[in-house]
One Martini backbone bead per residue (centre of mass of N, CA, C, O) as a GRO file, in nm:
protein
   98
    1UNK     BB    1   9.100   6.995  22.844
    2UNK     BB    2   8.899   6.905  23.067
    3UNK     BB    3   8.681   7.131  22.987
    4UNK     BB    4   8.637   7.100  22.689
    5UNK     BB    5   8.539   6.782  22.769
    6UNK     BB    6   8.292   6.906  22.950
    7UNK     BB    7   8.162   7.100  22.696
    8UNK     BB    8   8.129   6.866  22.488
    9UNK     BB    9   7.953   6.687  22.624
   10UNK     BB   10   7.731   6.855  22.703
   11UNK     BB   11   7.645   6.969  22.404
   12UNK     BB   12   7.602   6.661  22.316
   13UNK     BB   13   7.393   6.594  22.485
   14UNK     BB   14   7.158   6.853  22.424
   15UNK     BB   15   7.122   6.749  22.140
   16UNK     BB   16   7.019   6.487  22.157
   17UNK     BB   17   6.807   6.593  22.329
   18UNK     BB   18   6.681   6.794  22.073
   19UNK     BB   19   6.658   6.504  21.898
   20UNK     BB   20   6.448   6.372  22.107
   21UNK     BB   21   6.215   6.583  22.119
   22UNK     BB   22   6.144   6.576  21.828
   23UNK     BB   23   6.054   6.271  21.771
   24UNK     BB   24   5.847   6.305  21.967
   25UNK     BB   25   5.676   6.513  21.838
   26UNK     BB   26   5.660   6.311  21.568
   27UNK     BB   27   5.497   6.102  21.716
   28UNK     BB   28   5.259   6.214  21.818
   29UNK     BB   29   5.153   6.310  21.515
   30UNK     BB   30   5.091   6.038  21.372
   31UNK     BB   31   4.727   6.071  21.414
   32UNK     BB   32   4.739   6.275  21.224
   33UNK     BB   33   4.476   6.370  20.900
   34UNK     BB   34   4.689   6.613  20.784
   35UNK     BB   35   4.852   6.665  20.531
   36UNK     BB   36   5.023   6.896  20.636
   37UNK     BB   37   5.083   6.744  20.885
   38UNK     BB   38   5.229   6.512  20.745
   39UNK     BB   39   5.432   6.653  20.545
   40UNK     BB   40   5.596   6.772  20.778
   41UNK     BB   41   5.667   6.525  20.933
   42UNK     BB   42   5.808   6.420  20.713
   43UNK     BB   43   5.994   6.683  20.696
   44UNK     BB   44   6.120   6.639  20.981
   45UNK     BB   45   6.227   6.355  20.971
   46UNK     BB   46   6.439   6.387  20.756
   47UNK     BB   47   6.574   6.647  20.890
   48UNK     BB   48   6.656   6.469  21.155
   49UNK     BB   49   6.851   6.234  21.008
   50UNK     BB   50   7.028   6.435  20.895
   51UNK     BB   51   7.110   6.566  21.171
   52UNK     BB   52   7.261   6.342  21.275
   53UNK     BB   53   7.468   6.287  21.081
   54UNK     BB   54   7.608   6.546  21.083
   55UNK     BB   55   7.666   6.573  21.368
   56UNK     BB   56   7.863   6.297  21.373
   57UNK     BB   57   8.048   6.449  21.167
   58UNK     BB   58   8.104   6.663  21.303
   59UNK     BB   59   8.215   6.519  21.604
   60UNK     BB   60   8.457   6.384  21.490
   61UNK     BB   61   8.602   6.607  21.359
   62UNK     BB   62   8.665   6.772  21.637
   63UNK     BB   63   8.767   6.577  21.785
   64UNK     BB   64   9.004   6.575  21.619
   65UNK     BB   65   9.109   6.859  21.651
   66UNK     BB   66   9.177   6.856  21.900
   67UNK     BB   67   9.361   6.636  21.947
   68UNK     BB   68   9.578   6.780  21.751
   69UNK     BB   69   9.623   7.030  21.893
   70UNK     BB   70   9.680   6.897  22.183
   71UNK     BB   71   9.938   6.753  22.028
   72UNK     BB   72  10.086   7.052  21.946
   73UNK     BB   73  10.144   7.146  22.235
   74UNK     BB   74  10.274   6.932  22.354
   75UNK     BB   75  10.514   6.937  22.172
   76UNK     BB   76  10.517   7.271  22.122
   77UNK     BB   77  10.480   7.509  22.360
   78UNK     BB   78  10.640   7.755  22.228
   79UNK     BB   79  10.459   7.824  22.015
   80UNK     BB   80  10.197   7.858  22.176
   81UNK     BB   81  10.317   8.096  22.300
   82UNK     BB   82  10.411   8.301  22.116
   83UNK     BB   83  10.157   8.332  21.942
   84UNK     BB   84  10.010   8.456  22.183
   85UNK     BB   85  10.204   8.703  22.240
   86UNK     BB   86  10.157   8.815  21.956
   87UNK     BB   87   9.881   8.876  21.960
   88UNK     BB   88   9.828   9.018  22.209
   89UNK     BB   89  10.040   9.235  22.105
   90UNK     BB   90   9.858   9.333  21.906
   91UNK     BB   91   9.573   9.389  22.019
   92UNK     BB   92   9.696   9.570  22.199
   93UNK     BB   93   9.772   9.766  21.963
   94UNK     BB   94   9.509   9.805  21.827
   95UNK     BB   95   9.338   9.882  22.111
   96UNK     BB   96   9.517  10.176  22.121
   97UNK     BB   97   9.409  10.293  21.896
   98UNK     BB   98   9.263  10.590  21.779
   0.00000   0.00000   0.00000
């Protein structure tokens, strides 16, 4: 679990800086007065508007995700062994059949 949770922080940084890099990008362009780089700018902004929003959403949701999934191993940890041997045991004979 602790390996997940510092690859969640890892890629919520990146995204982060992702979204922090475009934002400089458009306030950069600010001083241009071509309507075309205008409307662009305009429509970058509101599309990363939304795009933080959702990525928010996304993000609280997989926390949550994930939480009940660790809470469900700890709680019955035969039934996520069984299931793995199960699985394993099928991929491995799909994987031998010619």
């Amino acid at each position: 679990m602790a390996s997940a949770h510092n690859n969640f922080k890892t890629m919520s940084k990146e995204m982060q800086t992702i979204l922090s890099r475009a934002h400089t990008l458009v306030d950069a362009t600010s001083g241009e007065l071509d309507d075309r780089i205008i409307s662009a700018r305009a429509a970058l902004n509101d599309r990363l508007e939304a795009a933080k929003g959702e990525y928010s959403q996304l993000e609280d949701q997989l926390q949550v995700k994930v939480q009940s999934a660790d809470d469900y191993i700890h709680g019955k940890p035969y039934y996520a062994i069984g299931g793995s041997l199960i699985a394993g045991l099928f991929l491995g004979w799909f994987m031998s059949r010619k």
